[in-house]
C-alpha positions as CSV (number, residue, x, y, z in Angstrom):
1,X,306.5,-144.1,209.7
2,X,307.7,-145.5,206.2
3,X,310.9,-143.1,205.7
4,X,312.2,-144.6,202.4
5,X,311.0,-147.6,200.0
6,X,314.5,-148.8,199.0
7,X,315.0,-150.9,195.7
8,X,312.2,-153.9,196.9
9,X,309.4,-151.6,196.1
10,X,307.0,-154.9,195.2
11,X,308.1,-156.5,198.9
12,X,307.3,-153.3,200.6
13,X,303.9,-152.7,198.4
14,X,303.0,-156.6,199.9
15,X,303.9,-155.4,203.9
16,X,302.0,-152.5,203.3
17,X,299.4,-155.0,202.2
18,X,299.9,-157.1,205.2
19,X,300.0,-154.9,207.9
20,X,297.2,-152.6,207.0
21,X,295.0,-154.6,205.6
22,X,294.5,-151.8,202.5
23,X,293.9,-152.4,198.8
24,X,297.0,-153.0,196.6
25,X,295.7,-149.5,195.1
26,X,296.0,-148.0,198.2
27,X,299.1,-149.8,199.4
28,X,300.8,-149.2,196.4
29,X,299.5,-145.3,197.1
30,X,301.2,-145.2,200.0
31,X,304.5,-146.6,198.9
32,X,304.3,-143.7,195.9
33,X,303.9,-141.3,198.9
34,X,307.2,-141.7,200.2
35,X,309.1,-139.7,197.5
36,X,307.3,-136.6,199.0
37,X,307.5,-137.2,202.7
38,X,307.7,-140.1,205.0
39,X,304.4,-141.7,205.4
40,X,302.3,-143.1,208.9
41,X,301.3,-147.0,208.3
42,X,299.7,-147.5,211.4
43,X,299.1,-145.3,214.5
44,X,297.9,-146.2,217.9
45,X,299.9,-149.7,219.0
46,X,301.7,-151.3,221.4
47,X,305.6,-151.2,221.2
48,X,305.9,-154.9,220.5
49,X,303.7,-155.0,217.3
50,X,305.3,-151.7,216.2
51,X,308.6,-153.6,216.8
52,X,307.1,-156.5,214.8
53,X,306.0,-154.8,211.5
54,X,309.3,-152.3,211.5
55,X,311.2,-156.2,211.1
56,X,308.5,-157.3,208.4
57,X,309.8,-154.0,206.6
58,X,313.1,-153.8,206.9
59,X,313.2,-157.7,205.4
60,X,311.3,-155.9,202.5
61,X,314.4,-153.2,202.6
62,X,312.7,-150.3,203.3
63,X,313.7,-147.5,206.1
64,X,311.1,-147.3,209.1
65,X,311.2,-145.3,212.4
66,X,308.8,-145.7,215.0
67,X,307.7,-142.6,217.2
């Protein structure tokens, strides 16, 4: 879950991008999303990838949590 965006909104548009494969419409979307509620990037994975795109964006400086 994407909780905040932080001030590398271009680096987290391009994880967005990366991990789910979306549009950069939809990506960039997404990221827009944030300001009214956290938002879900991917659902239905194993710990270790979850593990592995919460590093990709935190690098990017944005604020994930996984549940």
């Amino acid at each position: 879950e994407l909780k905040d965006v932080g001030v590398q909104k271009i680096e987290v548009i391009k994880a967005v991008r990366d991990v789910t494969a979306k549009g950069l419409k939809e990506s960039k979307d997404l990221v827009d999303a944030v300001t009214s509620g956290p938002q879900m990037i991917k659902e239905g994975i194993k710990k270790e990838e979850a593990d592995e795109i919460k590093k990709k964006f935190e690098v990017a400086g944005a604020k994930v949590e996984i549940k």
